[in-house]
C-alpha positions, 0 to 999 in steps of 0.5 A: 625613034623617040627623038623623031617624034620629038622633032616632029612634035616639036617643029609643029609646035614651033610652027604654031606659035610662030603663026599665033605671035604673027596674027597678034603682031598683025591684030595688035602692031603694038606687040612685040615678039618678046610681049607675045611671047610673055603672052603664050608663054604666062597668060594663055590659060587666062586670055579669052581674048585681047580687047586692047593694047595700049603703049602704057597705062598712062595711055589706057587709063585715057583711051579707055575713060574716053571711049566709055564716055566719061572725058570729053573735051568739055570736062577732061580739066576735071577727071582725075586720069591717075586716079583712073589709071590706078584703078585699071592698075588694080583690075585683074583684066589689065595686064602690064607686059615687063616692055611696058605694053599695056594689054586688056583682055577677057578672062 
């Protein structure tokens, strides 16, 4: 009788997952199943959503400097983008999935 409810249980939970990893992957193409999996699995808890999902930090740390307007075209000679990536690095907010994958979100 236990091992029914389990199964039960169990495919249900299997089924929602399945569900989640496939609206992240829809959302965000950039995701893997294993990034998404990394993501349920170690920071579900944390995440109250995902703003951004970058292929590195290299990518990050410009998209990001870009879109809060401190590069342009004019000026991008002169922004120091290592000194910013690594300033994201240390933001709690920025998170590095082991594929590299680069995930911004609010906790």
């Amino acid at each position: 009788m236990f091992k029914d409810i389990y199964s039960k249980y169990k495919t249900k939970i299997d089924a929602a997952l399945e569900d989640y990893i496939n609206e992240l992957q829809d959302e965000y193409r950039e995701l893997s199943n294993e990034d998404c999996i990394e993501i349920t699995n170690i920071y579900a808890d944390e995440i109250m959503s995902i703003n951004a999902v970058y292929s590195n930090f290299e990518n990050a740390a410009e998209e990001t400097a870009r879109s809060l307007g401190f590069v342009n075209d004019m000026n991008e000679a002169y922004f120091d983008f290592e000194l910013f990536e690594n300033s994201l690095r240390d933001n709690e907010n920025y998170i590095e999935l082991p594929s590299g994958v680069v995930v911004y979100i609010t906790r």
